[in-house]
C-alpha angles and dihedrals in degrees: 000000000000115000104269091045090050091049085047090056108044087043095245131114115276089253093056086055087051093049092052091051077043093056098044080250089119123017114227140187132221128229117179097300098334116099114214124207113192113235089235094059090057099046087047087049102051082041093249097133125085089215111128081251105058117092138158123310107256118223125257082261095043092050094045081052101059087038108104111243113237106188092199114115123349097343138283129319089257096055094052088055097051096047085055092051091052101056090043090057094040098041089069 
């Protein structure tokens, strides 16, 4: 599925399904421009899927708390999204 299909389908914006093939949370494939998620990656990552794998989705704050924290540049990749998050939720 392209992006836009994948958001669609989870439910989520298409940039929090690039953050999640950003973050490792999804794999994707690129053809051309067009960036692929595979249907299965989406079910495994909404927990949807019955795989051995597959768990429970974590929260935004669970998620942040397993990322490894670089302290190079601005900060990790978890403290970007949820400063993202945050002015999302505070902008309304």
């Amino acid at each position: 599925m392209e992006v836009r299909e994948a958001a669609a389908y989870v439910g989520r914006t298409p940039e929090t399904v690039r953050r999640w093939v950003w973050s490792q949370r999804v794999s994707s494939v690129r053809r051309g421009n067009r960036l692929l998620i595979p249907k299965h990656e989406l079910d495994a990552a909404l927990g949807r899927s019955s795989g051995p794998s597959a768990g429970p989705v974590p929260s935004l704050r669970e998620w942040a708390a397993g990322v490894p924290r670089l302290r190079v540049g601005p900060g990790s990749a978890a403290d970007l999204v949820i400063e993202d998050r945050w002015s999302d939720d505070h902008s309304r």
